[in-house]
C-alpha positions in Angstrom: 87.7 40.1 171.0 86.6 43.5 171.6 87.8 46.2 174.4 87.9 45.3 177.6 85.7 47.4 179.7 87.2 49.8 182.9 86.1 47.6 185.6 87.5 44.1 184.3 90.7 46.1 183.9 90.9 47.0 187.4 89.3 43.8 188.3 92.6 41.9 186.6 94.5 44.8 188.2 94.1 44.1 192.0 94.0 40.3 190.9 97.5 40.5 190.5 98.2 42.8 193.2 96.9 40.1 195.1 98.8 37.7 193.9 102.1 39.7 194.0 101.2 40.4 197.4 101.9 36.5 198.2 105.6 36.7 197.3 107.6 35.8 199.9 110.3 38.0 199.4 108.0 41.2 199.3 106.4 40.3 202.8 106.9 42.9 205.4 109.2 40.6 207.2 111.7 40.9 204.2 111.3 44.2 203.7 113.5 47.1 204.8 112.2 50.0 203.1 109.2 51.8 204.2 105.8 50.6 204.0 105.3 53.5 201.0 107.8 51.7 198.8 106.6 48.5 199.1 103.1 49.5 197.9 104.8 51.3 195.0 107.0 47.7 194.3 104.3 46.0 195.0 102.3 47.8 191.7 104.9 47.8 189.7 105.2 44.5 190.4 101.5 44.0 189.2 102.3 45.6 185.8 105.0 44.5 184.6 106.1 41.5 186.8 109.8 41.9 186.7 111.1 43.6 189.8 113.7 45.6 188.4 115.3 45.9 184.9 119.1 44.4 185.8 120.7 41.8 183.6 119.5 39.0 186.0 115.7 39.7 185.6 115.4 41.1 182.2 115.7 39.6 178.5 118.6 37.3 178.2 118.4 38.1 174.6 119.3 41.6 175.1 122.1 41.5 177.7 124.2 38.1 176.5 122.6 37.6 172.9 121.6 34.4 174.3 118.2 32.9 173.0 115.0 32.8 175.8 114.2 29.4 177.6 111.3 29.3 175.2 113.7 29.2 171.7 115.7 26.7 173.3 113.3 24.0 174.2 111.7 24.9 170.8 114.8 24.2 169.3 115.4 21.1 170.8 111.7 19.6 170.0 112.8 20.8 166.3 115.8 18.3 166.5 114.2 16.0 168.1 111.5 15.8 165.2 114.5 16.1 162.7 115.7 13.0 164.0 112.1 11.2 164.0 111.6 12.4 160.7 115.3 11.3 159.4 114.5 7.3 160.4 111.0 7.5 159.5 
């Protein structure tokens, strides 16, 4: 898979400025700040898709040494198998 060229970049860009754009919580209506700062959440929002970098939106790995969502159910299809494996 090579480079991907300028325009699909900004193509996949204002995709998901787009779709950030649909967040109910980011509509004007729920928005207090000026229109200025919602644009600049609203592309921040496009990059990185976490609105801010508190405890309740970032890594629970990092703030409670707690494994992700994804490590648990991975761990539980791992005992479940275990088990299967243990009667087969």
């Amino acid at each position: 898979m090579g480079k991907k060229s300028r325009a699909e970049r900004r193509h996949h860009h204002n995709r998901m400025i787009d779709k950030v754009k649909k967040f109910d919580w980011l509509s004007p209506k729920y928005w207090f700040w000026t229109e200025e700062e919602r644009q600049l959440h609203i592309k921040k929002m496009a990059e990185t898709r976490k609105p801010c970098s508190c405890y309740m939106c970032g890594n629970p790995r990092k703030h409670w040494k707690d494994k992700t969502m994804q490590e648990h159910r991975f761990d539980e299809k791992m005992k479940t198998d275990w088990k299967d494996d243990e009667r087969g």
